[in-house]
C-alpha positions as CSV (number, residue, x, y, z in Angstrom):
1,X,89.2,30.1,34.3
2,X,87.1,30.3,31.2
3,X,86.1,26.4,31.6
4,X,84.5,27.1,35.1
5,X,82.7,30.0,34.1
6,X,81.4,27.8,31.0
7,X,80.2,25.4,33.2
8,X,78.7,27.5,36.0
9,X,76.6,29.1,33.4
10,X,75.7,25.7,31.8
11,X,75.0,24.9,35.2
12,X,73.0,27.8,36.0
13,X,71.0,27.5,32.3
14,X,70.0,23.7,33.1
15,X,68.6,24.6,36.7
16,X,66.6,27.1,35.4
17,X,65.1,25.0,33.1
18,X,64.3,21.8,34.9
19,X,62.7,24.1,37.7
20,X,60.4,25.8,34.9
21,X,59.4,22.6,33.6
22,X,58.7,22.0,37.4
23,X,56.6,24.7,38.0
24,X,54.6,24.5,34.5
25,X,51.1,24.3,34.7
26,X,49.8,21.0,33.8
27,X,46.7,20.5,31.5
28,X,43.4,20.0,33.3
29,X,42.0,16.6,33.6
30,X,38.5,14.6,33.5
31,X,39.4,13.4,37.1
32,X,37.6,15.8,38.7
33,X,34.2,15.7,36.7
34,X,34.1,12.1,38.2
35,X,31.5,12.3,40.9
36,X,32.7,11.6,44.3
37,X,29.7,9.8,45.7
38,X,29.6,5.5,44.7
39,X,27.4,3.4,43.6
40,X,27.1,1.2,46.4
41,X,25.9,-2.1,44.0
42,X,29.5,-1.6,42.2
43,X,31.3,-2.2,45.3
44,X,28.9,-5.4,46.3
45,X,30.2,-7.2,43.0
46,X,33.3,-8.6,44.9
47,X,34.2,-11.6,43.2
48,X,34.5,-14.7,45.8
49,X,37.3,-17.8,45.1
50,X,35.7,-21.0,45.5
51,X,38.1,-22.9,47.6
52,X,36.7,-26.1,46.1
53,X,36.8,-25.1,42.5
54,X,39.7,-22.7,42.6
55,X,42.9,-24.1,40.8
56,X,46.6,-22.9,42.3
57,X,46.9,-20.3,39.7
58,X,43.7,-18.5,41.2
59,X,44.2,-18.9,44.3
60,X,47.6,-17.5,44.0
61,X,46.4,-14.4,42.1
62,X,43.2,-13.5,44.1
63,X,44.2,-13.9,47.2
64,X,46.8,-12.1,49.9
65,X,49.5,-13.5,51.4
66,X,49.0,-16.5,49.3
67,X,52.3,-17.8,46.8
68,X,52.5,-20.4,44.9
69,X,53.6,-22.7,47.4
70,X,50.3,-22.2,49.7
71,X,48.5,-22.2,46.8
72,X,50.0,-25.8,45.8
73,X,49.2,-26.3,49.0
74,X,45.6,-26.0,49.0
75,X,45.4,-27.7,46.1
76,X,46.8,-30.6,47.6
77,X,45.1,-30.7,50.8
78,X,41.6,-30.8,48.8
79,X,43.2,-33.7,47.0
80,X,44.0,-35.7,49.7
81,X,41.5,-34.7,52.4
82,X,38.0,-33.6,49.8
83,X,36.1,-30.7,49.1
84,X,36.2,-28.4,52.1
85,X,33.4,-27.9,54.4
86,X,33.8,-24.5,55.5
87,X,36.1,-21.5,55.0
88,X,37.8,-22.4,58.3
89,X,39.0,-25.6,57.5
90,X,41.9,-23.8,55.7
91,X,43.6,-23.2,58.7
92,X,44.4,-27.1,58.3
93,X,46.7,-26.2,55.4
94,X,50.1,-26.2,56.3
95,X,51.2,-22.4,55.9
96,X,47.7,-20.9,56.2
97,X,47.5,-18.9,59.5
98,X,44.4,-16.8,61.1
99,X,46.3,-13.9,60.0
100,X,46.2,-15.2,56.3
101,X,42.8,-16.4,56.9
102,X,41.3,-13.3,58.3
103,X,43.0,-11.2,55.6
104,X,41.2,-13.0,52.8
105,X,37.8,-14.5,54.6
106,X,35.6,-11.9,52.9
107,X,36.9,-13.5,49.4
108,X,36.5,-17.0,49.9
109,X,33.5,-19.5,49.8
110,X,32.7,-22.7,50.0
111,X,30.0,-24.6,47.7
């Protein structure tokens, strides 16, 4: 009888304080003193992956939906076939879909 009363008041002491360390007020931060309005020439600098230039490693790690294997891939078809022509011609590489394509057009270029 003793032991469950022990416990339901450990029980009732640990609540307690897990919901006050809940409810504490947390210290104010510098995130609202950032302005809400952009600069509009820090979101032009987009950094665009050659497709010519780009090694598998790059590829891989700037680009969506793209794993080592397509990556490999690319690689490999600008090996065999040359430098690509235009952004489109990735759709030739096995693995590369529109869907793929479309997601990362806006990254990629071709010198």
């Amino acid at each position: 009888m003793r032991t469950g009363y022990f416990y339901s008041l450990i029980f009732a002491l640990l609540t307690s304080a897990s919901i006050a360390a809940i409810a504490a007020p947390v210290a104010p931060s510098d995130a609202h003193k950032t302005p809400l309005v952009m600069d509009s020439s820090a979101t032009s600098a987009v950094q665009k992956v050659d497709l010519n230039e780009a090694d598998a490693a790059t590829l891989q790690k700037e680009l969506s939906g793209i794993g080592e294997s397509k990556a490999k891939a690319i690689v490999t078809y600008r090996e065999t076939n040359g430098p690509f022509a235009s952004v489109d011609e990735l759709l030739e590489v096995k693995g590369i879909g529109k869907a793929i394509l479309d997601r990362n057009r806006d990254k990629l270029e071709v010198n």
